[in-house]
C-alpha positions in Angstrom: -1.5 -52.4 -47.2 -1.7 -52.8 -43.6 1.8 -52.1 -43.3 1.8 -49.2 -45.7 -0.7 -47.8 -43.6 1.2 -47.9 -40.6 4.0 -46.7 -41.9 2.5 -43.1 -43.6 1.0 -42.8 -40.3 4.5 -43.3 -38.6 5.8 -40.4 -41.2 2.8 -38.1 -40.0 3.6 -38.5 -36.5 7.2 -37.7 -37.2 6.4 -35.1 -39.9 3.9 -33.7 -37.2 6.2 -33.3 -34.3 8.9 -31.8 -36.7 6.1 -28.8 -37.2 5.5 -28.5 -33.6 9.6 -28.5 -33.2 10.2 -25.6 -35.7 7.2 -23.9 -34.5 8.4 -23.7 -30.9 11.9 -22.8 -32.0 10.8 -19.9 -34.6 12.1 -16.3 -34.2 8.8 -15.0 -32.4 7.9 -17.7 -30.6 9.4 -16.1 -27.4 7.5 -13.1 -28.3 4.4 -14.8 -28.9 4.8 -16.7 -25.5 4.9 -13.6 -23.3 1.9 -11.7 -25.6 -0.3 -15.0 -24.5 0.5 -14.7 -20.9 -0.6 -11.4 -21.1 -3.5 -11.5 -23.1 -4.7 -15.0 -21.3 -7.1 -13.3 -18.1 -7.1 -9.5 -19.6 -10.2 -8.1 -19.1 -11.7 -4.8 -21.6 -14.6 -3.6 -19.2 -13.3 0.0 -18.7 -13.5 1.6 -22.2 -10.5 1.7 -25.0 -6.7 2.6 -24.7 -5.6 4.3 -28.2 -1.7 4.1 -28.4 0.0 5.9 -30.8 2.8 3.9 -31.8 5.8 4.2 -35.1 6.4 1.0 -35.9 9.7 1.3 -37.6 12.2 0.9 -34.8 12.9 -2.3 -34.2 13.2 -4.5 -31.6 10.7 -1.9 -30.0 8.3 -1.9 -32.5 8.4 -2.8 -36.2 5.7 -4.7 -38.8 5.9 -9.0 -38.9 4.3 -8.2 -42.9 3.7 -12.4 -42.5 1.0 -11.3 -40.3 -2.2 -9.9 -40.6 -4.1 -6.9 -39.3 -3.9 -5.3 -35.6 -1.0 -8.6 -35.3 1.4 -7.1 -37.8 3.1 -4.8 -35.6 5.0 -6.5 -33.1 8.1 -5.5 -30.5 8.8 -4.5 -27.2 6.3 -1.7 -26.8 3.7 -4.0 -28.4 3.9 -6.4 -25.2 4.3 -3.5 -23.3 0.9 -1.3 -24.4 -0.5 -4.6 -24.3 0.7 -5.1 -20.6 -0.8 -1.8 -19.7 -4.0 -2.5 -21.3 -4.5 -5.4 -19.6 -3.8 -3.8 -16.0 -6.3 -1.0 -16.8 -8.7 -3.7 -17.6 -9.0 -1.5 -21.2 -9.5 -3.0 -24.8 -6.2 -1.7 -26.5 -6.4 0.0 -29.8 -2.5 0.3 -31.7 -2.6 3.5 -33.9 0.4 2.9 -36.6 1.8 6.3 -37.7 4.8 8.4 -37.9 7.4 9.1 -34.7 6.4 12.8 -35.1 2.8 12.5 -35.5 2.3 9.9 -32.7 3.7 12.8 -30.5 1.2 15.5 -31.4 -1.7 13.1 -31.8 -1.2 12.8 -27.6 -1.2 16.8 -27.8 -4.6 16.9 -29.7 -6.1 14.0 -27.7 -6.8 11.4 -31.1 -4.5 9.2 -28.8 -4.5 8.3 -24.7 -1.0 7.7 -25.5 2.6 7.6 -27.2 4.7 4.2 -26.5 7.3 4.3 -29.0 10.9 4.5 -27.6 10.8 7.8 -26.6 13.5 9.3 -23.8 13.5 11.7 -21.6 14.0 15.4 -23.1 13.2 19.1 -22.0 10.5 20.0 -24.4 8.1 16.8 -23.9 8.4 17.2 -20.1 7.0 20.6 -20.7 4.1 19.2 -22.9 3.3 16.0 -22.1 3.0 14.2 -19.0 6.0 11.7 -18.9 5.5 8.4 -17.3 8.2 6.8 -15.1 10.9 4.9 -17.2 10.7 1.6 -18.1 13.9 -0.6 -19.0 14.6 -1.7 -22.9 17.7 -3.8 -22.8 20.5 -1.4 -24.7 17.7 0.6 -26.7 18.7 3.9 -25.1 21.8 3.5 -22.9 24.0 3.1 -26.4 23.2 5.7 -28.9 25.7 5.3 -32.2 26.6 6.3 -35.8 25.6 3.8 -38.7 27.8 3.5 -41.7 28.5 1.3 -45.4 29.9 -1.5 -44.8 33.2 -0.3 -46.1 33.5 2.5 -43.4 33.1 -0.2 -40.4 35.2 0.8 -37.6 37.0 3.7 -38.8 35.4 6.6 -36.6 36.1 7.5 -33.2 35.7 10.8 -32.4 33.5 13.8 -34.0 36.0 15.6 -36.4 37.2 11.8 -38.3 33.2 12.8 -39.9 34.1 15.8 -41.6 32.6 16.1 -45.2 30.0 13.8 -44.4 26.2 14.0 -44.2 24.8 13.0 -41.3 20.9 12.3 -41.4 18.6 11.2 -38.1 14.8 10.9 -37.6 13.1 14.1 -37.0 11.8 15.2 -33.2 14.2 11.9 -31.7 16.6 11.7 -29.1 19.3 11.3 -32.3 18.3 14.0 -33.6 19.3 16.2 -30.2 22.3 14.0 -29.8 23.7 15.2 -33.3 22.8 18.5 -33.1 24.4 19.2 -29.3 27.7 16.7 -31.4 28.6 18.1 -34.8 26.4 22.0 -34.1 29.9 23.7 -34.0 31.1 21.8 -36.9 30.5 23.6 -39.7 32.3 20.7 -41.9 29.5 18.6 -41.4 26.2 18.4 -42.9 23.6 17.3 -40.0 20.1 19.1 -41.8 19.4 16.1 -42.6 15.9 15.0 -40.8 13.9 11.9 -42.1 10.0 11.3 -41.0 11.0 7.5 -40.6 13.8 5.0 -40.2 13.0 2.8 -43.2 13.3 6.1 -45.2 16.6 7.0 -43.3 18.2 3.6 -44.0 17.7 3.8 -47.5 19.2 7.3 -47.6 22.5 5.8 -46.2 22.6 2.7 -48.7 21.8 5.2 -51.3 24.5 7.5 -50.7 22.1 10.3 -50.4 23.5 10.5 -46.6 26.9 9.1 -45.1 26.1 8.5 -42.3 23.2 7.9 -39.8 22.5 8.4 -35.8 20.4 5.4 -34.1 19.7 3.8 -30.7 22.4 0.9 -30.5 19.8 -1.6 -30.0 18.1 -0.3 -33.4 21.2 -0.1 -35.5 21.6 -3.8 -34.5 18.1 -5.0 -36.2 19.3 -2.5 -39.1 22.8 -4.3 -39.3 21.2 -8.0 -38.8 18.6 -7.5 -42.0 22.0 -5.6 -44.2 24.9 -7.1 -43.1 26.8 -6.6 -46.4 26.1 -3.2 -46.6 25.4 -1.6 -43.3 27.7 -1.4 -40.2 28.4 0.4 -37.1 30.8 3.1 -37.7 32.8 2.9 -34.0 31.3 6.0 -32.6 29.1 5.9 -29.9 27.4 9.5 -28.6 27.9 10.5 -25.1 24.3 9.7 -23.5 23.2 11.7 -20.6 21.9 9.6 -17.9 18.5 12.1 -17.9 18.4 10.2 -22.0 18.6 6.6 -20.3 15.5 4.2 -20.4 12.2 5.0 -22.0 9.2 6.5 -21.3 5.6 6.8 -23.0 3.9 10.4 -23.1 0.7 11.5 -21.9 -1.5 14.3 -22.9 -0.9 17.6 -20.7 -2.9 17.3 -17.6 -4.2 13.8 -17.5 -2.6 12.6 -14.6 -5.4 10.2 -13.7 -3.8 8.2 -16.8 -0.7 9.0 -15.6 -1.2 7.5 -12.2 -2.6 4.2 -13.5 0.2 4.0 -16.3 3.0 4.7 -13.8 1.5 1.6 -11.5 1.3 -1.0 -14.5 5.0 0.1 -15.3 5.7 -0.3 -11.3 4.3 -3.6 -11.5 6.4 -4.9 -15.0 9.5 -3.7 -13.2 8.7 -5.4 -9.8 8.0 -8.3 -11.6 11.3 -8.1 -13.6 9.4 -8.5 -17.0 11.5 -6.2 -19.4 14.7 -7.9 -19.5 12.4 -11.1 -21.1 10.7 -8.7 -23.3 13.4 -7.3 -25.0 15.6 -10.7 -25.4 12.8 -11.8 -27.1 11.9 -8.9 -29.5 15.7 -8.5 -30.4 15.4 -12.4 -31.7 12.2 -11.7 -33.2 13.9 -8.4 -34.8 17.3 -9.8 -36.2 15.8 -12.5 -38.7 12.9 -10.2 -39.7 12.6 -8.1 -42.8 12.6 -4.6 -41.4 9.5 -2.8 -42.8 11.1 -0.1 -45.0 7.6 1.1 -46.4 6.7 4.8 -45.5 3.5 6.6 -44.1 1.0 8.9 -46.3 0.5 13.1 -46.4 -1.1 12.2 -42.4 1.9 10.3 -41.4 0.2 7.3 -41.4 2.0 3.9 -42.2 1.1 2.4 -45.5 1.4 -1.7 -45.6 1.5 -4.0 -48.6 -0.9 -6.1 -47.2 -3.3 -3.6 -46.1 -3.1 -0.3 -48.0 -3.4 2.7 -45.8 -4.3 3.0 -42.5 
């Protein structure tokens, strides 16, 4: 018996440091490493920081549907709000909802702020405040065409898409990038917008849509969850450098926000924080069931686990 004994507890020690082995080598464990550090001495004493965020871009941000509540949505801009929060000593408040509708909740004040891969362009500088760009890996440097499978590879220039439909996510950098490649083509299709990227995706494995315009870094994660049918088509867009890097967006006027924002992002970047960040979201991102759910009539996200929001 004695022996027994010692042996099962031999087999719980080595059963137990197994657990502690996986746990430490799972996808978000980098991820949940750097949200600790910044979470471990953040303080809430000056009031709430509501971000509006679209969690369907992965590695930026994107739903972990194994988790629960405010801890389901995960990704770069996650750590980063996060980050931010914690410098303005606020209590930070993640509002899931569309790309479109995260931008005019800034505009109607229902949110301090947008973090959700946005880039520079014309109109938001003229009505939001933009904060200084922060760095996120490949997200916006590469911008690119997604294809089936069977097309991999087989475009490299504008006119080899004629005949096709070309679909993008409404009010995104993509959507620009399309319209200023294939306006003067009148053999291609590009009116098609999509609220979300889950719903966008599906449109191309459907056939509804030939093809589909995505930050690189994105089309990765898309590619990494369907890599029979999905693949990068071979074209990359031309990016403007003004495109490069991210930025969040600020209501109109508020540029005591602005000020404090710009410091916390001065600080990540001193600190050389983002490179981390996004190394560990795109692990995080690439063995992760893309959330492929859509949002409601409000353009809010609607979970499985959680109804609407």
């Amino acid at each position: 018996m004695k022996k027994l004994i010692a042996v099962l507890l031999v087999l719980a020690m080595v059963l137990s440091l197994a657990a502690c082995g996986d746990k430490e080598g799972a996808p978000d464990a980098a991820y949940n490493n750097y949200l600790k550090e910044i979470k471990k001495n953040a303080k809430t004493d000056n009031g709430t920081l509501t971000v509006a965020m679209s969690p369907d871009f992965a590695p930026m941000e994107f739903y972990d549907l194994g988790k629960k509540g405010d801890d389901a949505i995960v990704g770069f801009d996650v750590l980063l709000a996060n980050y931010i929060a914690a410098e303005l000593g606020m209590k930070l408040i993640i509002t899931p909802m569309s790309f479109d509708a995260s931008q005019a909740a800034v505009q109607s004040g229902k949110a301090d702020i947008a973090i959700s891969g946005f880039s520079w362009m014309a109109d938001r500088a003229e009505n939001y405040e933009l904060t200084d760009w922060y760095e996120a890996g490949d997200n916006e440097t590469e911008q690119s065409i997604i294809v089936k499978k069977d097309q991999e590879g087989k475009f490299s220039k504008p006119e080899d898409f004629a005949g096709m439909k070309i679909g993008y996510q409404g009010a995104s950098l993509q959507q620009q990038l399309v319209k200023d490649t294939f306006g003067n083509m009148a053999d291609v299709d590009i009116s098609n917008v999509y609220s979300d990227l889950g719903t966008l995706v599906e449109a191309l494995k459907s056939g509804k849509i030939q093809a589909a315009a995505v930050a690189h870094g994105n089309g990765e994660a898309i590619i990494a969850n369907a890599p029979n049918d999905i693949a990068f088509s071979g074209f990359d867009f031309d990016v403007d450098p003004l495109y490069e890097n991210n930025l969040c967006l600020i209501q109109k006027g508020n540029t005591e926000l602005l000020a404090k924002v710009n410091a916390a992002l001065a600080k990540a970047k001193e600190a050389g924080l983002y490179k981390g960040w996004y190394e560990a979201c795109q692990i995080y991102a690439e063995v992760k069931t893309i959330d492929e759910l859509g949002y409601d009539e409000n353009g809010v996200k609607i979970t499985e686990a959680a109804g609407t929001k």
